[in-house]
TORTITI-551963 format. One line per field, with one value per residue: residue number from 1; z, x, y of N, C-alpha, C in turn. Coordinates in Angstrom, 2 decimals, padded with zeros to 5 digits. Each point is the difference from the previous one (the first is absolute). Example, Ala and Ser with C-alpha at 12.3 -4.5 7.8 and 13.67 -1.06 7.14 Angstrom:
# residues 2
fiba = c(1, 2)
n.up = c(007.80, -000.72)
n.east = c(013.19, -000.35)
n.north = c(-005.69, 001.05)
ca.up = c(000.00, 000.06)
ca.east = c(-000.89, 000.82)
ca.north = c(001.19, 001.19)
c.up = c(000.00, 000.73)
c.east = c(000.90, -000.77)
c.north = c(001.20, 001.09)
This chain:
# residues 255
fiba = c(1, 2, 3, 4, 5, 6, 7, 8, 9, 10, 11, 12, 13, 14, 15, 16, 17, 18, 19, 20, 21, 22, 23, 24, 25, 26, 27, 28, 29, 30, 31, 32, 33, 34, 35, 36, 37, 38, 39, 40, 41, 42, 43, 44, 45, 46, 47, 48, 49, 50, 51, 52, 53, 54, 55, 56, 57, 58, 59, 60, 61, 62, 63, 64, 65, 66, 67, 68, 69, 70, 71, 72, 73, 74, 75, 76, 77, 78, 79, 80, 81, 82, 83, 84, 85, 86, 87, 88, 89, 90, 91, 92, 93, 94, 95, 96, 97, 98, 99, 100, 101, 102, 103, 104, 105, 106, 107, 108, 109, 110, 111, 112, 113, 114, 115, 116, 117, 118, 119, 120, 121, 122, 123, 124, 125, 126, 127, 128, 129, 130, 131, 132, 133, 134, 135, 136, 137, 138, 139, 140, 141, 142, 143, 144, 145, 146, 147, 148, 149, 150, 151, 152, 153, 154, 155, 156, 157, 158, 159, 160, 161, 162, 163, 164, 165, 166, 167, 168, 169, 170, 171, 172, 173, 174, 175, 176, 177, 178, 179, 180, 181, 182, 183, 184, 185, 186, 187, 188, 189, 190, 191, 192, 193, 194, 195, 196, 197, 198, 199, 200, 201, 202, 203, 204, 205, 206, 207, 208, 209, 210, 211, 212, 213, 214, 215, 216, 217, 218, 219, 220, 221, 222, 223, 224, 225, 226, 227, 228, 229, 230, 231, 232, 233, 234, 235, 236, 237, 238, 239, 240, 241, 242, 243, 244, 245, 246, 247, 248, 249, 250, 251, 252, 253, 254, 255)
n.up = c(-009.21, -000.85, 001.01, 000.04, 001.46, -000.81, 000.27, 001.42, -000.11, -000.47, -000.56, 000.33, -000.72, -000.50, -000.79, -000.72, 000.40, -001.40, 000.97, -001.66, 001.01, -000.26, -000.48, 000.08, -000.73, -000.33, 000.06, -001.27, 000.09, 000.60, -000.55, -000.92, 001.08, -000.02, -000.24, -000.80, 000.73, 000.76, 000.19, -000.07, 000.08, 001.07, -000.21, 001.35, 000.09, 000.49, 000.64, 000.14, 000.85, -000.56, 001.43, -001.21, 000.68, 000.53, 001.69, -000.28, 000.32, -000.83, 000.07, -000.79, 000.58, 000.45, -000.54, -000.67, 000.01, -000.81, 000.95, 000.59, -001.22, -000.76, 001.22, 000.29, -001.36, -000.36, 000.02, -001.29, 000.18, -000.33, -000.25, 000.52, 001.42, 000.83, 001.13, 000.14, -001.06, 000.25, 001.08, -000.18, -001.42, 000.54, 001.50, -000.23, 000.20, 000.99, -000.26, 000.97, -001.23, -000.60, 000.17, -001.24, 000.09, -001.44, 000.24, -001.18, 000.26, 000.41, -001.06, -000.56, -000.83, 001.38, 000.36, -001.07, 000.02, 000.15, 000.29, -000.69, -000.48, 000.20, -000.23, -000.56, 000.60, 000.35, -000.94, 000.28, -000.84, 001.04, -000.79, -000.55, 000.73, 000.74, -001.34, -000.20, 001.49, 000.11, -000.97, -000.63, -000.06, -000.37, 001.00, 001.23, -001.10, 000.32, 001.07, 000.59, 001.03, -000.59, -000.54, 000.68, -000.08, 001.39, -001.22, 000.26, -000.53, -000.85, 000.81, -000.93, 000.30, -001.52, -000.51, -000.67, 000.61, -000.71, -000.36, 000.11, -000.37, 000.89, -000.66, 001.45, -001.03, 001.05, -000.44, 000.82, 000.03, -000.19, 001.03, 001.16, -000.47, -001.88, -000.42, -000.57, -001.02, 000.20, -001.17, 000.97, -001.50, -001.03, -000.81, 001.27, 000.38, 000.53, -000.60, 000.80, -001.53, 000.87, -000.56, 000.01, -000.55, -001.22, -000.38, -000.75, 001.66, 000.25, -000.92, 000.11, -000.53, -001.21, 000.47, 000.89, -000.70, -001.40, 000.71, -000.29, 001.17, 001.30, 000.26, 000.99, 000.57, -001.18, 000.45, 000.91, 001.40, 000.21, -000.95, 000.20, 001.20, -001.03, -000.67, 001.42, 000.26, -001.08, -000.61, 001.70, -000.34, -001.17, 001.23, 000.95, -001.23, -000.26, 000.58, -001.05, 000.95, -001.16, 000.99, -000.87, -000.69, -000.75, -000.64, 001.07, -000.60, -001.34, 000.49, 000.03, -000.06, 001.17, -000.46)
n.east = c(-012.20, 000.14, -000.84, -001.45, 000.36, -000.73, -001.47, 000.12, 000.90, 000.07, 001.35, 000.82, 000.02, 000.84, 000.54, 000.93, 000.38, 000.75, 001.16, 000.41, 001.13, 000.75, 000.81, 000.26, 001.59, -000.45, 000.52, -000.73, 001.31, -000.48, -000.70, 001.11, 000.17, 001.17, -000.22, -000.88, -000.76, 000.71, 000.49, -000.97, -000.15, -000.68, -001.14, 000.85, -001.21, 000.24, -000.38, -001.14, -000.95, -001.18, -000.71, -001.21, -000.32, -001.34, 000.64, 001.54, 000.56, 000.00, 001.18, 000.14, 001.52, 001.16, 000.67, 001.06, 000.81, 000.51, -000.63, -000.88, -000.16, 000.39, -000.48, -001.20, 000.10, 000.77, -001.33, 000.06, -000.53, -000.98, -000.71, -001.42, -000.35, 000.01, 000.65, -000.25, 001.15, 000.40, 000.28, 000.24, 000.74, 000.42, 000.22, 000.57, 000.95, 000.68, 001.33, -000.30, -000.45, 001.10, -000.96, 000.51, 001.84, -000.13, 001.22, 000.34, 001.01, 000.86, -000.43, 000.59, -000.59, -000.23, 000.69, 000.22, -001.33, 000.18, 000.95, -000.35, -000.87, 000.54, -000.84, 000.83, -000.93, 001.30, -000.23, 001.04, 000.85, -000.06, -000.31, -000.77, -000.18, 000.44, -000.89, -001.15, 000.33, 000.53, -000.55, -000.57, 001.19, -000.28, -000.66, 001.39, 000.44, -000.83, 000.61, -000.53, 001.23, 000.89, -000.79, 000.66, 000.99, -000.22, -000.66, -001.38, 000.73, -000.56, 001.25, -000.10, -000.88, -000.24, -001.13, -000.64, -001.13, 000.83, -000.88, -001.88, 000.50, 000.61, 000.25, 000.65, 000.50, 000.70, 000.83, 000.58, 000.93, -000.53, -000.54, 000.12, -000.44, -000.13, -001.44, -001.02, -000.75, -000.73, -000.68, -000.95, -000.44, -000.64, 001.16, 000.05, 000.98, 000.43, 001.60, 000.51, 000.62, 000.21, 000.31, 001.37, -001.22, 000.10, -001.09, 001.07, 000.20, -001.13, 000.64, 001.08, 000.63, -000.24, 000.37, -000.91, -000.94, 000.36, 001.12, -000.36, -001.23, 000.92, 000.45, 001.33, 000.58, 000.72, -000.71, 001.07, -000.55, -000.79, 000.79, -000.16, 000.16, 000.99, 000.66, 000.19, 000.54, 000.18, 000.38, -000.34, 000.18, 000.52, 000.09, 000.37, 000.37, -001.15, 000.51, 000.77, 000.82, 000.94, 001.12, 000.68, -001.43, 001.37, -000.74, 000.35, 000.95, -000.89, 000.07, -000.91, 000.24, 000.61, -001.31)
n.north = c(-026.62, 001.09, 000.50, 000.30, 000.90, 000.48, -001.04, 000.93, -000.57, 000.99, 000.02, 001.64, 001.07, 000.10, 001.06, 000.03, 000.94, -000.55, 000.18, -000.06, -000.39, -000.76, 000.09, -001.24, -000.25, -000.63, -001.02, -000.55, -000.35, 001.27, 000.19, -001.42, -000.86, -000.06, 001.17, -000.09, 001.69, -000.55, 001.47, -000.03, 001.11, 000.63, 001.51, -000.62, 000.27, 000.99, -000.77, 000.54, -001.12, 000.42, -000.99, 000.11, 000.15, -000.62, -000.25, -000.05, 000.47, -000.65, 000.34, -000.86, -000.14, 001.03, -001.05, 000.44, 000.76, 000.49, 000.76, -000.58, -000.35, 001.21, 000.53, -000.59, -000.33, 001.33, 000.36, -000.17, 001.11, -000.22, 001.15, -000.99, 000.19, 000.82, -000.86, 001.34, 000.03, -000.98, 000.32, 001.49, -000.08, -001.16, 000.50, 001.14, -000.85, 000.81, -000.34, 001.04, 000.20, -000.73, -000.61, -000.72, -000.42, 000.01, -000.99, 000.06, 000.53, -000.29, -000.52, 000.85, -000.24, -000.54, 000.67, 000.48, 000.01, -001.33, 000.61, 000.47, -000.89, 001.35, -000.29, -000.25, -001.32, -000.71, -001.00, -001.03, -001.06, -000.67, -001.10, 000.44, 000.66, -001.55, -000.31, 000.85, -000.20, -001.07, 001.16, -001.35, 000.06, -001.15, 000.29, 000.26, -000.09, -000.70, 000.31, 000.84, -000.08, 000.56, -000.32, -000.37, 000.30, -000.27, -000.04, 000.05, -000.93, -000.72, -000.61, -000.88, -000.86, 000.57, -000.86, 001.39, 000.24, 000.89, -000.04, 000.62, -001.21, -000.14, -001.38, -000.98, 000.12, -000.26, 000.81, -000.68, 000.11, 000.92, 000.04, -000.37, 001.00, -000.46, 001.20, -000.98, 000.64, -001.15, 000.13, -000.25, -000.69, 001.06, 000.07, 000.36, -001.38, 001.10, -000.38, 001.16, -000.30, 001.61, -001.15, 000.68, 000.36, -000.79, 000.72, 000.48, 000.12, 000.72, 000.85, -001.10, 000.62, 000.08, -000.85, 000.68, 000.56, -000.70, 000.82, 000.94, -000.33, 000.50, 001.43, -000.83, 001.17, 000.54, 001.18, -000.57, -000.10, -000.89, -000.45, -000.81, 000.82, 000.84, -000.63, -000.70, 001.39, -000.13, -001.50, 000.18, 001.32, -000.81, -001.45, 000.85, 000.53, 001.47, 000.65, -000.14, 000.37, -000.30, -000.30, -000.81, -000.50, 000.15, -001.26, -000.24, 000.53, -000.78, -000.64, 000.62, -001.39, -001.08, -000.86)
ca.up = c(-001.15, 000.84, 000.14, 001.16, 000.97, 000.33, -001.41, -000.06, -000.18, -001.22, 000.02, -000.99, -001.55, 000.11, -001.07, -000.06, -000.20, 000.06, -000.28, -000.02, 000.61, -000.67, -000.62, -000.04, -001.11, 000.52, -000.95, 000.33, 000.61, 001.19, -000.24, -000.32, 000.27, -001.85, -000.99, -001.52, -000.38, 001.12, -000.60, -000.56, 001.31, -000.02, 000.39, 000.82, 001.15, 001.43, 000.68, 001.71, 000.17, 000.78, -000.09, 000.18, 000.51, 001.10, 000.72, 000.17, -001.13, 000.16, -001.06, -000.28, 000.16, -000.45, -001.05, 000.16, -000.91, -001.27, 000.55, 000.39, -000.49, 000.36, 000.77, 000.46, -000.86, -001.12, -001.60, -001.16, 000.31, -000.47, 000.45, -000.66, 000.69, 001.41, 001.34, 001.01, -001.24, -001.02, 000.94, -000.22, -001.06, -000.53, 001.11, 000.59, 001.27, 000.56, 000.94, 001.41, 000.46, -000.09, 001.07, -000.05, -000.97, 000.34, -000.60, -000.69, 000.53, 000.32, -000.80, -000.28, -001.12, 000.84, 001.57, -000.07, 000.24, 001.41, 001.10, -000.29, 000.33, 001.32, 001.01, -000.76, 000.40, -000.58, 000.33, -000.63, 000.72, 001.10, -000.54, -000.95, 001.01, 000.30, -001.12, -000.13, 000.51, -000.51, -001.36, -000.75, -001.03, -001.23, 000.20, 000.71, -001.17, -000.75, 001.25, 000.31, 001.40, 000.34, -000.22, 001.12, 001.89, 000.86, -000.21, 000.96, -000.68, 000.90, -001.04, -000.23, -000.11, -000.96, -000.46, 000.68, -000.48, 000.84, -000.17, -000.84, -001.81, -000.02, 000.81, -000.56, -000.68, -000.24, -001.69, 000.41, -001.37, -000.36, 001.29, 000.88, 000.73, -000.72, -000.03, -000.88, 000.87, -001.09, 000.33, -000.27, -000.88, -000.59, -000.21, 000.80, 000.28, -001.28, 001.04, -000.90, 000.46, 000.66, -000.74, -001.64, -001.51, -001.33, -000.29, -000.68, 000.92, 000.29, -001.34, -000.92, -001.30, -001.01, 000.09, 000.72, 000.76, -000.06, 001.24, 001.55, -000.08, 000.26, -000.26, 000.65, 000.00, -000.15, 001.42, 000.97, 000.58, -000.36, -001.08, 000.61, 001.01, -000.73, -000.57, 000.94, 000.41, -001.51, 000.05, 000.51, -000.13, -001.31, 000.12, 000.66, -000.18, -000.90, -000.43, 000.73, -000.16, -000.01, 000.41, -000.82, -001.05, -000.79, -000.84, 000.95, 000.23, -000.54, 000.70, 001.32, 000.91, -000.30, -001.04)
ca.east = c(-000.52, -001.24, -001.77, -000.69, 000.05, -001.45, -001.19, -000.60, 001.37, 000.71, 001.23, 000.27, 000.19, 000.91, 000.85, 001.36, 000.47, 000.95, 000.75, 000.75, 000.87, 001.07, 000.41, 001.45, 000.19, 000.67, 000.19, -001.24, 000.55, 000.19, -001.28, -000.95, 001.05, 000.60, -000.51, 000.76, 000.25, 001.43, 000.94, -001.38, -000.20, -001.19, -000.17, -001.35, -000.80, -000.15, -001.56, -000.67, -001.39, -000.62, -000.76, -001.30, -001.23, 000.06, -000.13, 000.80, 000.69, 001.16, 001.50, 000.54, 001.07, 000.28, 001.18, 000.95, 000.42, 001.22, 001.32, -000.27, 000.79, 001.33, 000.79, 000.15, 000.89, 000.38, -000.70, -000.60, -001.58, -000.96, -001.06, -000.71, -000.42, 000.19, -001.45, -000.09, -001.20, -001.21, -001.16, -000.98, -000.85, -000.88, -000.90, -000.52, 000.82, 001.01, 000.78, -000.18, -001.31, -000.03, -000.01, 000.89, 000.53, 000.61, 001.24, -000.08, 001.46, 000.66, 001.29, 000.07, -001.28, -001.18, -000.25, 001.05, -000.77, -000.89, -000.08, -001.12, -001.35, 000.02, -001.21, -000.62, 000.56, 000.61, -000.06, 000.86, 000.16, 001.07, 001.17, 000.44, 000.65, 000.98, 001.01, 000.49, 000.83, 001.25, -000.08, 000.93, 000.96, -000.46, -001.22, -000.04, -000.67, -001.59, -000.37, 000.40, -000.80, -000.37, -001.53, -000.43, 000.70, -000.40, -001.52, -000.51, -000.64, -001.14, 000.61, -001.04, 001.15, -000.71, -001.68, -000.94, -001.00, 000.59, -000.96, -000.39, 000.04, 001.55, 000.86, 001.73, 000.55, 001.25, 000.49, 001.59, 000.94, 000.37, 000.65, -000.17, -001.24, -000.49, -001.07, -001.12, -001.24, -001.04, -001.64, -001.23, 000.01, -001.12, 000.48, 000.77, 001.58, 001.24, 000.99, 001.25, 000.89, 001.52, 001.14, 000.36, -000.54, -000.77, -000.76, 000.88, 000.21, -001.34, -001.00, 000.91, 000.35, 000.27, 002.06, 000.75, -001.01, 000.51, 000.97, -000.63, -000.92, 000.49, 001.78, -000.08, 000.51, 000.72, 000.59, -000.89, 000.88, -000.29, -000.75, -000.77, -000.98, -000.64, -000.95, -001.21, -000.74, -000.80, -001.23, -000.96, -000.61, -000.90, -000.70, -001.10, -000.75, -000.82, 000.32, 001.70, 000.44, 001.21, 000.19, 000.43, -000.56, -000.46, -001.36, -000.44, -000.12, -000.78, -001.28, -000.89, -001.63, -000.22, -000.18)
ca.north = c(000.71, 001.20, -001.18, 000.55, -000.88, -000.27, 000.02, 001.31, 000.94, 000.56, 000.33, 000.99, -000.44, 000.78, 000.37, -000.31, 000.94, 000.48, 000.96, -000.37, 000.87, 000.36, -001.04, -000.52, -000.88, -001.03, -001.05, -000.68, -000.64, -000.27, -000.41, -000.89, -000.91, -000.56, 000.84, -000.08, 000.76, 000.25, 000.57, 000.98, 001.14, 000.20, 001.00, -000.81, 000.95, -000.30, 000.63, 000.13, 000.01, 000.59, -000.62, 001.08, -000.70, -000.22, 000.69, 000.27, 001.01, -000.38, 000.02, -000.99, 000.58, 001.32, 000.03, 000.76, 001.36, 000.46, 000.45, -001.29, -001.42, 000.65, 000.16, -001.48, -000.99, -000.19, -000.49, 000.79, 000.32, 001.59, -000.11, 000.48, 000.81, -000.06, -000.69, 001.09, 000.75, -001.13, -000.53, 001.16, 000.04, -000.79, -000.25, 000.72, 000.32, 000.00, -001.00, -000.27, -000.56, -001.33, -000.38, -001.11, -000.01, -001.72, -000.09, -001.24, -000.23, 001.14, 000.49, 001.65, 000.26, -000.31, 000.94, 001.30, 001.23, -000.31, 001.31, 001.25, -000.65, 000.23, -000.29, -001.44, -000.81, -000.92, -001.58, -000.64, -001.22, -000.04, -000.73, 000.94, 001.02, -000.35, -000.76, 001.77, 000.27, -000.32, -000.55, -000.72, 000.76, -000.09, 000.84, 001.09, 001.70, 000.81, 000.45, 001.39, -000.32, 001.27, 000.04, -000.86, 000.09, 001.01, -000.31, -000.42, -001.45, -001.18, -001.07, -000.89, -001.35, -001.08, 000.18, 001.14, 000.96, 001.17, 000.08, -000.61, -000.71, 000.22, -000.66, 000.17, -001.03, -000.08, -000.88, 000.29, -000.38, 000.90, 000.73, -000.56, 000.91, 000.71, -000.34, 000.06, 000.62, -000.03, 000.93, -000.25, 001.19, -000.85, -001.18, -001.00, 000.16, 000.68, 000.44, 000.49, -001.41, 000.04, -000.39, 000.99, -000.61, 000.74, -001.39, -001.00, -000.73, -001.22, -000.24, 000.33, -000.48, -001.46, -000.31, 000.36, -000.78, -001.80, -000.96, 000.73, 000.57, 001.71, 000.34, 000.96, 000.90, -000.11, 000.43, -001.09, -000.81, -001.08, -000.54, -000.94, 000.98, 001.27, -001.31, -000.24, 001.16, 000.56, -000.91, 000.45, 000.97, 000.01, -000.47, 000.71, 001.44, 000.12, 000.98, 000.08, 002.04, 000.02, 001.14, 000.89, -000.15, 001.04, 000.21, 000.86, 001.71, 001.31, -000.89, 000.49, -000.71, -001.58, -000.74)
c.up = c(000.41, -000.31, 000.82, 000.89, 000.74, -000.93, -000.41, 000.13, -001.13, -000.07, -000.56, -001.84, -000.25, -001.50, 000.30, -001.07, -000.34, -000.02, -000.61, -000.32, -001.07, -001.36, 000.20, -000.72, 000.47, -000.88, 000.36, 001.00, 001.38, 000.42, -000.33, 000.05, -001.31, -000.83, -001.53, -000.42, 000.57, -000.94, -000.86, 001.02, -000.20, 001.41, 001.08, 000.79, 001.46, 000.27, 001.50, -000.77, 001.06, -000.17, 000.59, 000.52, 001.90, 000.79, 000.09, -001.43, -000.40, -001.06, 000.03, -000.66, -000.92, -001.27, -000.20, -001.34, -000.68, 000.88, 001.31, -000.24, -000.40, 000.80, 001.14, -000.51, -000.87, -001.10, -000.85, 000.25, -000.53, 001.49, -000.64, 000.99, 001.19, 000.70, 000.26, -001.82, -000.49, 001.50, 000.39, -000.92, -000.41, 001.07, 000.89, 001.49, 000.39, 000.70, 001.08, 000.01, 000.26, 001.31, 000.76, -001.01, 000.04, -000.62, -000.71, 000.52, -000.11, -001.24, -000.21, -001.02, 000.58, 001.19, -000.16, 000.56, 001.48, 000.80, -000.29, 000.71, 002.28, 000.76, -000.12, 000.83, -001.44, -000.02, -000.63, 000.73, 000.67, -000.64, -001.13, 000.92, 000.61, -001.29, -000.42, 000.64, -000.20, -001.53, -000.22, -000.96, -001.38, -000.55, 000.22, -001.16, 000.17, 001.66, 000.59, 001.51, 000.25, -000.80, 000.80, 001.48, 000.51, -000.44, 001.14, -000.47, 001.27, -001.03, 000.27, 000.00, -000.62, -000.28, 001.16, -000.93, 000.70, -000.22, -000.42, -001.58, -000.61, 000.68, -000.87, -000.09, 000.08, -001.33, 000.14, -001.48, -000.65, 001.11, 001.01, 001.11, -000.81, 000.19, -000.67, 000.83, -000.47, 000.76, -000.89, -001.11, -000.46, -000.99, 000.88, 000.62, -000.68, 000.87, -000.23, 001.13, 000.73, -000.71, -001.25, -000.88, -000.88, -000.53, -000.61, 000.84, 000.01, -001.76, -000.52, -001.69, -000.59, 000.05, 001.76, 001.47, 000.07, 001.30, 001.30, -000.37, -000.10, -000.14, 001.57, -000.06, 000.04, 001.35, 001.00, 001.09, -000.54, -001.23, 000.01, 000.67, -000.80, -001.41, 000.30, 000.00, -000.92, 000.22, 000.60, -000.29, -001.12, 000.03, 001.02, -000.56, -001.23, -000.65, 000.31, -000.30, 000.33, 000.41, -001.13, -001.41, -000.66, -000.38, 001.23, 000.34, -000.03, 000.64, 001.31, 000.93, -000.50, 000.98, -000.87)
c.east = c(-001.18, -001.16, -000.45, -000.42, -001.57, -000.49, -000.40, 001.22, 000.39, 001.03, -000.10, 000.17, 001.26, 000.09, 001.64, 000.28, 001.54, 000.95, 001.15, 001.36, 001.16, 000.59, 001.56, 000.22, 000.74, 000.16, -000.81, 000.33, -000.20, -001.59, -001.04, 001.47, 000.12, -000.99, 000.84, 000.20, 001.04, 000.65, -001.03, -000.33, -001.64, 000.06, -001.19, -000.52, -000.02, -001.65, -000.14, -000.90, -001.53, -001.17, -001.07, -001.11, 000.36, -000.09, 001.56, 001.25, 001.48, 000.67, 000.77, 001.08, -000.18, 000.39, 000.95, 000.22, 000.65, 001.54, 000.13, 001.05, 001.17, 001.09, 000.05, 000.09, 000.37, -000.63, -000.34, -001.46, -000.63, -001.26, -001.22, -001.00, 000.75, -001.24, -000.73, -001.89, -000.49, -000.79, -000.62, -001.09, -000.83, -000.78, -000.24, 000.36, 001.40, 000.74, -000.25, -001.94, -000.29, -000.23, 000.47, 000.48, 000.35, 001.11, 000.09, 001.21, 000.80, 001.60, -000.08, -001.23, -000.88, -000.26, 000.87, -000.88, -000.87, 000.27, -000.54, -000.74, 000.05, -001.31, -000.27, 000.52, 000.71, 000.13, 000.59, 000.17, 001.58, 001.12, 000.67, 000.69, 000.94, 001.31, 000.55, 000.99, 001.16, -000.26, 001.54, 000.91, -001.19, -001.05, 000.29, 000.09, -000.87, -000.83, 000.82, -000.69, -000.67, -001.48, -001.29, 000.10, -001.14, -001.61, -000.43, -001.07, -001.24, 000.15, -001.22, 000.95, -000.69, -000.96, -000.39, -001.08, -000.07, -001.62, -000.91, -000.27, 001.56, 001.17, 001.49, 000.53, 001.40, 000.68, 001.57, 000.93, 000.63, 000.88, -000.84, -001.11, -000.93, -001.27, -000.82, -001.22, -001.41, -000.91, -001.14, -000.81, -001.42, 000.16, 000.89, 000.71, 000.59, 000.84, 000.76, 001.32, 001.34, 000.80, 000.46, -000.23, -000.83, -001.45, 000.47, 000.45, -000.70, -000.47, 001.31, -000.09, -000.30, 001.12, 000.25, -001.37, -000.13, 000.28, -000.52, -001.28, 000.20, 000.95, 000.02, 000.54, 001.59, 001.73, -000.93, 000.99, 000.01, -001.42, -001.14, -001.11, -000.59, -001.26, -001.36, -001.17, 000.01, -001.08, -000.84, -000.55, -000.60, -001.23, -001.20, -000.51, -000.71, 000.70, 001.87, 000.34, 001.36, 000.51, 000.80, -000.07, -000.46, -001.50, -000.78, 000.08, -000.85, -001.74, -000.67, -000.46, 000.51, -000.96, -000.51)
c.north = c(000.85, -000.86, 000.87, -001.27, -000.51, 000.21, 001.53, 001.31, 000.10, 000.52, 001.02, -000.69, 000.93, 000.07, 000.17, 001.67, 000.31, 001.34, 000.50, 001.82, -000.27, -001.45, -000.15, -000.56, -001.62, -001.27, -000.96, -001.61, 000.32, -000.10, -001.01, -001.19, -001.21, 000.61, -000.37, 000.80, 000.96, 000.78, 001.36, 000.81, 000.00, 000.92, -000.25, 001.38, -000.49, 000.53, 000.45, -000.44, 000.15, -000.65, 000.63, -000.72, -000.02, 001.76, 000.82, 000.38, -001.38, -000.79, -001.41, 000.64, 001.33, 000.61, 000.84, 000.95, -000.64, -000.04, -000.84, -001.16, 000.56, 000.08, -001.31, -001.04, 000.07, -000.19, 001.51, -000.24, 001.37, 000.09, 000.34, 000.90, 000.16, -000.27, 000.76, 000.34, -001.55, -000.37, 000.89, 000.04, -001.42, -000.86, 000.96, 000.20, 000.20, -001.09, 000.09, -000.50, -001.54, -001.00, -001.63, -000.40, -002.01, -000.13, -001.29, -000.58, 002.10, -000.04, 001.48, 000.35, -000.70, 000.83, 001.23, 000.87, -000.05, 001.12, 000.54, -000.36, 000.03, -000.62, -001.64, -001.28, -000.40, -001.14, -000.65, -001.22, 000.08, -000.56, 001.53, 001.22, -000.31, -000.16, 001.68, 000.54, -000.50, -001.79, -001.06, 000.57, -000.31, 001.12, 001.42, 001.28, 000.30, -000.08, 001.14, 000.27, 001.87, 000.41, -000.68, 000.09, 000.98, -000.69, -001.12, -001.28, -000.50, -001.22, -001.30, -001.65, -001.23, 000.63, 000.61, 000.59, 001.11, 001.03, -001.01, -000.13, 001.14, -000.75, 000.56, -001.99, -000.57, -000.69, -000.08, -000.47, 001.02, 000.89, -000.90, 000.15, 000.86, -000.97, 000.70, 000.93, -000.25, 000.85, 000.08, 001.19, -000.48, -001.14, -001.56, 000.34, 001.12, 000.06, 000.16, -000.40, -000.06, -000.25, 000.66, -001.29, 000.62, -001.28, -001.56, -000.82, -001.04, -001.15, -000.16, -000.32, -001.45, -000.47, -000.33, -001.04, -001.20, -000.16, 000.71, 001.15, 000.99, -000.04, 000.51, 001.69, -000.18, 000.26, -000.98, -000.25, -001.70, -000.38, -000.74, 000.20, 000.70, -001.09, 000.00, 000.77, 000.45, -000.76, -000.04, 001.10, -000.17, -001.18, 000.82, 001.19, -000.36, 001.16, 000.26, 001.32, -000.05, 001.38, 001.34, -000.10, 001.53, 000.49, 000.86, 001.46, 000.87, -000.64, 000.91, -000.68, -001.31, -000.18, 001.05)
């Protein structure tokens, strides 16, 4: 858990900058596992995010287009910016300015855009790049080797502080190499949680919370794993940043 490593060390403070790029429609079923609300669509956003603070420029995955989830899975999608105008206009920088990118995992609405980001180390977990490459049938839709191939990873193997008061979290269950990113904020822990979820994950419902704290993600390799790694992330943060929590679009600045 982020801590300064001395009485006289101070960790960066970071802000959590969302980006949010497009929306997909999807069934809330694949989003919140034995959902009651299974069979109800909901218009999930894809994000990039941009962690402000510190010494270095850098993007907690890319997110993808309209035309993105289209043509690599088959999904009904709008957009609400392109990568290139919401990280112009609301930080003020270019994709090639980026100077490290992190991968929550590599499904298609997590790294569609990472090429751009030409200058940028890339960091991902090993288990996840190996599972990318030849994806579980259950899984293999929503991976697209061709957004990926050829990029030049600095694959990771578990818990890292890929900076300082920026660790990486492994949260497997969902995919096998997906991971959490907490960071050090003026409010705490915040972390945004790799895993396709909505706050309702962490906070479920009246009905639903009786039998389980969290929900895992409805898309999963293993249940159980994915379970797990909810529950930890809601027992370690101060702050949770669902990756595809609507209430989030119109938000400038977590915390």
């Amino acid at each position: 858990m982020i801590s300064s490593r001395s009485g006289l060390e101070l960790l960066p403070v970071y802000c959590i900058r969302p980006l949010p790029l497009s929306y997909v429609r999807r069934d809330m079923g694949s989003l919140m596992y034995r959902c009651n609300n299974s069979g109800s669509s909901i218009d999930v956003p894809i994000f990039a995010w941009y962690i402000e603070g510190g010494g270095q420029r850098i993007l907690v995955d890319t997110g993808a287009s309209a035309e993105h989830m289209r043509t690599h899975c088959g999904l009904e999608a709008d957009d609400i910016n392109t990568f290139e105008h919401v990280l112009m206009t609301r930080i003020g920088l270019r994709p090639q300015d980026i100077d490290l990118v992190i991968q929550t995992h590599l499904m298609v609405e997590h790294c569609a855009n990472t090429r751009r980001c030409s200058n940028a180390r890339i960091v991902v977990q090993q288990a996840e790049l190996e599972f990318a490459l030849m994806p579980h049938p259950i899984l293999a839709p929503y991976y697209s080797r061709d957004l990926f191939m050829g990029l030049s990873f600095e694959p990771v193997d578990g818990y890292s502080e890929v900076v300082p008061g920026i660790e990486l979290l492994p949260v497997p269950g969902q995919s096998p190499g997906c991971q959490a990113v907490c960071i050090n904020t003026e409010k705490g822990a915040a972390i945004i949680t790799g895993m396709c979820t909505l706050e309702e994950n962490y906070y479920p419902r009246a009905g639903q919370r009786e039998t389980m704290p969290v929900v895992p993600p409805g898309i999963h390799l293993d249940a159980v794993q994915a379970f797990n790694s909810a529950l930890r992330i809601k027992g370690m943060a101060d702050v949770i940043v669902p990756v595809h929590e609507p209430g989030l679009v119109n938000i400038d600045r977590i915390p």
